[in-house]
Structure formats: C-alpha cells, structure tokens
C-alpha positions as CSV (number, residue, x, y, z in Angstrom):
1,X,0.0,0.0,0.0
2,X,1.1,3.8,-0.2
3,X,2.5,5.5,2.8
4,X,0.2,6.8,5.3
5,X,0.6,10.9,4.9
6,X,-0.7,13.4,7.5
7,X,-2.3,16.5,6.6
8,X,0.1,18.4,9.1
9,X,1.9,21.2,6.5
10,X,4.7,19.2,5.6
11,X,4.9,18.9,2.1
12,X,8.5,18.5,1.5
13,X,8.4,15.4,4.0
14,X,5.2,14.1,1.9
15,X,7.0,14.9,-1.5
16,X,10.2,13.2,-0.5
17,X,7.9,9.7,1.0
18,X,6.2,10.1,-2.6
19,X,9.9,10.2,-4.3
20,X,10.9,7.3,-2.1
21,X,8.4,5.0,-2.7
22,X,8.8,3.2,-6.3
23,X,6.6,0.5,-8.6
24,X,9.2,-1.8,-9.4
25,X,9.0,-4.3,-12.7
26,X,7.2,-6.9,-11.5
27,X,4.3,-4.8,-9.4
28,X,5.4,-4.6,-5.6
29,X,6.0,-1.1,-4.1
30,X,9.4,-0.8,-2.4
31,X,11.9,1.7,-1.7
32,X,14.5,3.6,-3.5
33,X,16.7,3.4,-1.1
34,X,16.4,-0.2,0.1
35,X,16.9,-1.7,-3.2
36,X,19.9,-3.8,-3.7
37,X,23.0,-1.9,-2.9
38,X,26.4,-2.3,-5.4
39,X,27.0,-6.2,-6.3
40,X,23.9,-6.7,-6.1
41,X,23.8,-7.8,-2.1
42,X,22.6,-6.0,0.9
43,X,24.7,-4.7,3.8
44,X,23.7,-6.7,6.9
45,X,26.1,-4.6,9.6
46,X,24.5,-3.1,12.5
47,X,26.7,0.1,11.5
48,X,25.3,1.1,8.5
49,X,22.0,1.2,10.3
50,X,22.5,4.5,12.7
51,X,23.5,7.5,10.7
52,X,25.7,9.9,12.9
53,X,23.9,12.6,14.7
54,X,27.2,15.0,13.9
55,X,27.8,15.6,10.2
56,X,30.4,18.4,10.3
57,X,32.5,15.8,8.9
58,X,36.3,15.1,9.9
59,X,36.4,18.9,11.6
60,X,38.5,19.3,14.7
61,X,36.5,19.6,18.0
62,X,38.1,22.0,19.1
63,X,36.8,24.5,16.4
64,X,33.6,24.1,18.6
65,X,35.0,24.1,22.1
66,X,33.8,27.8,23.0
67,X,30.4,27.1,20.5
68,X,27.1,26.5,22.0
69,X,27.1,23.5,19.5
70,X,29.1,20.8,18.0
71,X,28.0,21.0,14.3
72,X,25.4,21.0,12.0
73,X,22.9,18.3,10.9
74,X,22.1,17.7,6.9
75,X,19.4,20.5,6.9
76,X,22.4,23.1,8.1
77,X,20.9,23.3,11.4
78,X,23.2,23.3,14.5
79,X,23.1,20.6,16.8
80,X,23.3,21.8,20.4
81,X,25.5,20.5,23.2
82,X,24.0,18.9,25.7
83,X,24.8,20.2,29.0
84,X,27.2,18.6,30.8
85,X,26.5,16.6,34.0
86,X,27.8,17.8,37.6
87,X,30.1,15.9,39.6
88,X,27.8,15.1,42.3
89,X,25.0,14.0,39.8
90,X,27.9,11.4,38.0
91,X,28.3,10.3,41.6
92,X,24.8,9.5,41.9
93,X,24.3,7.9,38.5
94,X,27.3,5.5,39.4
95,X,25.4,4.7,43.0
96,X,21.8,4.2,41.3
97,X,22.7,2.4,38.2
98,X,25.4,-0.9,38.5
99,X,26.4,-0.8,34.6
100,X,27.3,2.8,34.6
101,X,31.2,2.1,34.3
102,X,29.8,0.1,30.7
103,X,29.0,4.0,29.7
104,X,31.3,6.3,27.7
105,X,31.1,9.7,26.3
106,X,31.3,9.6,22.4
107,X,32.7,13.6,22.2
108,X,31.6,13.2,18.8
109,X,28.0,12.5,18.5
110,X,27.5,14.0,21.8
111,X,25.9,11.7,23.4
112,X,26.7,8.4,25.7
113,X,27.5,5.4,24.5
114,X,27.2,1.5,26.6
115,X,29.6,-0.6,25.7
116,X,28.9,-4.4,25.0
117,X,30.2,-7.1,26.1
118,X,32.4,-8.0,23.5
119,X,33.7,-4.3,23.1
120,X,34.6,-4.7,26.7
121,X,36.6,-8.2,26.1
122,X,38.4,-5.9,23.5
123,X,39.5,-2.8,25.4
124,X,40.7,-5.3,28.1
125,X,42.5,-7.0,25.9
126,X,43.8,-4.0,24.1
127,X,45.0,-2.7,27.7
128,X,46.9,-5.8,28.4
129,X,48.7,-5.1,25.0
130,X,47.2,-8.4,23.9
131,X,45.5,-8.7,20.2
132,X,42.4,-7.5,20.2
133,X,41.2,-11.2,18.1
134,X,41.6,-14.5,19.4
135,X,42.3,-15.7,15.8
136,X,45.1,-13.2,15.7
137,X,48.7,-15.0,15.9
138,X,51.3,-12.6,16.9
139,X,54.0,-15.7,16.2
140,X,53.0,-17.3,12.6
141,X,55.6,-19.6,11.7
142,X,58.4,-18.4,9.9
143,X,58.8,-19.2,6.1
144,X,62.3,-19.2,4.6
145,X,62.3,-18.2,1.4
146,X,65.5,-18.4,0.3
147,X,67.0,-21.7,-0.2
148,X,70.5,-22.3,1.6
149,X,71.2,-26.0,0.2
150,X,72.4,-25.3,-2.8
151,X,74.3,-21.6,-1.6
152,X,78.0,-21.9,-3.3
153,X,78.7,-18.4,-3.2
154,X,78.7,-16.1,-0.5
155,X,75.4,-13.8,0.1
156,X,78.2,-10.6,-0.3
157,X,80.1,-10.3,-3.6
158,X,81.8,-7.1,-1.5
159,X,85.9,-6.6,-2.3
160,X,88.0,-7.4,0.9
161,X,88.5,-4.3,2.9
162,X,91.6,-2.4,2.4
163,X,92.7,-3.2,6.5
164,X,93.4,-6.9,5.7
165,X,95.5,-5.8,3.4
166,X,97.5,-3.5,5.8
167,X,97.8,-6.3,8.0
168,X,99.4,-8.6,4.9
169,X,101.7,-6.0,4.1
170,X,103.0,-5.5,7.9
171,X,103.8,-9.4,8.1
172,X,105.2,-9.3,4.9
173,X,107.3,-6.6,5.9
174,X,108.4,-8.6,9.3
175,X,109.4,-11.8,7.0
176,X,111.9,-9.7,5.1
C-alpha cells in the first residue's frame, strides 16, 4: 500500500515519502533506497543502520570548544550541546545504576554510549597489550624463502677491505 501521509503542512516530507516509494518491474511497491546496494547484495552490519547525529564531517572539535554547538545536521541546522552533568549527579548515576562504568562519552555525536560485552573483552584485551582477536597470531611460523642448500657463493660479492690488506703488508714486511 502507499504510505500513510498526514495533513500536518509538511509537504516537502510528503514529497520526499512520494519520491521514495517506487513500482518496481514486477508490481510490488518498495523503496529507493532499500533496493539492492552495489554487487547486487545488501549490507547486513548493524553500523550502517544508525547514521551519525554530527555531520560536520572530519572537523577538529576543538573548532567548537567555546560554541554553543558541536555542528550542524544535513538540513544546516546546529546541533546543540547537551549540558554537561555535575560531579555530584555522576556520583549519583554511578550509585543508582550498577552498569554505569559500561558507559562512555562519544565527544563526537554528543551523546553516551554502553559498551557491550564484546567491546569490553576488547578494550581489556587491548589494555593488556594483547590482540584485540583470538584468531590473531602474533608468532606465525616463519617461512624461509630463500633456499640455503644449494648456496655456493657467499650472500656478499663485496671486495675485501683495504685493513686486511695493511695487515698482509705488515707481516710481509716482518718476513723480510
């Protein structure tokens, strides 16, 4: 079916639903945007699902360190800071809530971020100076690729320095 539209004013938002929504070949109504991607196949990562709130792009933060925000979103609109917490009302977030330490700040989406379990196993590892992956092998075996068994010559073709020769000439000169 087509998209439910409300009669609220917004007729850009209703335009771009229209623009979005396509007949395909065979019939069925699907989106633009959710067709198959390149190749052909469909991303399935988690990642690709939450858009960043910031879209300044790769700015430095510190461009914004004395602005009221951090950026700007697609429409050009800035995206205020949120107001930082007191010390005494961190305190009290770690007493009330047991997975608070799970929680970072992400300084670049503004916003705070719980960790998962297995981003947790990582950052432990990482601060043990351990690979990150367990299918990581810091010692692969060691593959010679130079064959020795048949080595005649020496690896150096390099002329004999002149302080052998010096030497020669000295016990030459003792012989006479």
């Amino acid at each position: 079916g087509s998209p439910a539209q409300d009669n609220s004013g917004d007729s850009e938002d209703a335009e771009s639903q229209d623009e979005d929504d396509v007949k395909s070949e065979d019939g069925s109504e699907g989106s633009d945007l959710h067709q198959e991607g390149e190749g052909g196949v469909e991303s399935d990562s988690s990642e690709d699902e939450v858009a960043p709130r910031n879209t300044i792009g790769e700015v430095p933060l510190k461009w914004y360190e004395d602005e009221p925000h951090i950026g700007y979103d697609i429409k050009g609109k800035k995206i205020k800071k949120k107001e930082k917490e007191d010390k005494l009302g961190s305190f009290l977030a770690n007493v009330d809530d047991s997975k608070n330490w799970r929680k970072i700040y992400d300084e670049y989406n503004d916003e705070v971020v719980e960790l998962t379990k297995d981003e947790l196993k990582i950052v432990r590892k990482l601060m043990k100076n351990q690979a990150p992956h367990t299918d990581f092998d810091p010692y692969p075996t060691y593959v010679d690729w130079f064959k020795w068994d048949d080595a005649k010559h020496p690896l150096s073709n390099a002329p004999e320095p002149k302080r052998r020769l010096c030497n020669m000439l000295e016990q030459f000169a003792m012989d006479q």
